[in-house]
C-alpha angles and dihedrals in degrees: 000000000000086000095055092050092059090038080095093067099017094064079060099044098054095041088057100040088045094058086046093042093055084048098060093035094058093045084052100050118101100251108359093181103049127091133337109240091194133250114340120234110263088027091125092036090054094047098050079049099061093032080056089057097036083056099043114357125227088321086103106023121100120229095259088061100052090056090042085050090056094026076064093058099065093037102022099165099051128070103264091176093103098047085046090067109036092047085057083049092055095044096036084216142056086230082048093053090049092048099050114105124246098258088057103047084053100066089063099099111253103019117105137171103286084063088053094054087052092048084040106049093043089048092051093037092048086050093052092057096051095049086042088055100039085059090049099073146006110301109183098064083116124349095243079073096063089038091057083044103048100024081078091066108032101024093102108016105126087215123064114251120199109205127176132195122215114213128189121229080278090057085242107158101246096182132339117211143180110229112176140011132200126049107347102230136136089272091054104041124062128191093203090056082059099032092055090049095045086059093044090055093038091239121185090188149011143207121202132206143170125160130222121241090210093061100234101112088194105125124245127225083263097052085050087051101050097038087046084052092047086048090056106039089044081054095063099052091042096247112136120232103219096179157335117220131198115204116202127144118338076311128097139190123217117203090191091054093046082054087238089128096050084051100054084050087054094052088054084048089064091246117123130230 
């Protein structure tokens, strides 16, 4: 399961964003130093929850209580168990509930915006580290490792997000980069806009990538078009197209491995398909 294969980074990023989480809530509490009111409702139920985490990790945790683990960062003395799952319920997915935006995570009853800074500072974190990681070491050696890497970031977003990454003659990862947002068509994506950057970061390749909010990562005529355009326009200035890759749901299309890339070398070759 996807969520099994981040469990690795995720165990240290909680752990870390939980201990500065409690921090700024406390400071943020109205008087953190008066009285103790007793133990909240939920508090063992909250604490069998982390010390659930601390001994395995997400393997045997549900979705709801993910969200309910990090709802707990922002509000940790309050149940957060009601507003986990509705908030499930409202975003269909755990990626959906990452991805809302903070207006509408706020119109889940009882979650404010405390419980947004902890979705919102694990999400960012997570991605950080996966970014961070990506520019540590080669990422082309097979398209299913640019689709773990990048499914993270485009899997549930409800636009579609063109991003491009831009690799060295060692196939190092130089910079990544979203470009454009919105429908991925021929009026909305121009080779000039990645050309220009390719040449900025001295790229000897690039990967591209968007998802599909439908989920079906099967291309259209107008993802063809434009990767066959990229192909062409990378060609002229002698920098070498590895891949295009469509993100849907826990699935990916790989235009390389379809060939499709090897063809549209082919075409500026002056040899028709």
């Amino acid at each position: 399961m996807r969520r099994e294969k981040y469990q690795h980074f995720f165990i240290c990023i909680c752990e870390k964003a939980a201990a500065a989480a409690s921090l700024l809530t406390d400071a943020m509490n109205e008087n953190p130093t008066g009285p103790d009111k007793g133990t909240p409702d939920g508090a063992g139920h909250r604490d069998r929850l982390r010390q659930k985490f601390l001994n395995g990790g997400l393997a045997a945790f549900l979705d709801y209580e993910i969200v309910e683990l990090l709802l707990t960062l922002g509000t940790p003395r309050r149940d957060c168990k009601t507003p986990a799952r509705r908030a499930l319920r409202e975003f269909k997915t755990f990626g959906g509930v990452l991805e809302a935006c903070p207006e509408d995570l706020q119109r889940i009853p009882g979650i404010g915006s405390r419980n947004v800074f902890g979705l919102k500072l694990v999400h960012e974190v997570s991605r950080r580290f996966l970014k961070d990681k990506m520019m540590s070491r080669p990422v082309c050696h097979s398209s299913r490792e640019v689709y773990d890497y990048l499914c993270h970031a485009l899997r549930d977003l409800k636009k579609e997000r063109f991003k491009v990454i831009f690799l060295d003659p060692k196939n190092q990862v130089v910079e990544e980069k979203t470009l454009f947002e919105g429908t991925v068509d021929s009026s909305a994506v121009y080779p000039r806009e990645v050309i220009k950057d390719a040449l900025r970061y001295e790229a000897s390749a690039l990967i591209f990538a968007h998802n599909h909010p439908s989920g079906d990562p099967e291309p259209s005529f107008c993802d063809r078009e434009v990767t066959r355009d990229l192909v062409f326009a990378a060609r002229v200035v002698q920098i070498k197209v590895l891949d295009h890759i469509i993100i849907g749901n826990n699935r990916y299309f790989s235009f390389a491995d379809q060939g499709l890339i090897d063809d549209y070398d082919l075409m500026f070759n002056g040899f028709p398909r």
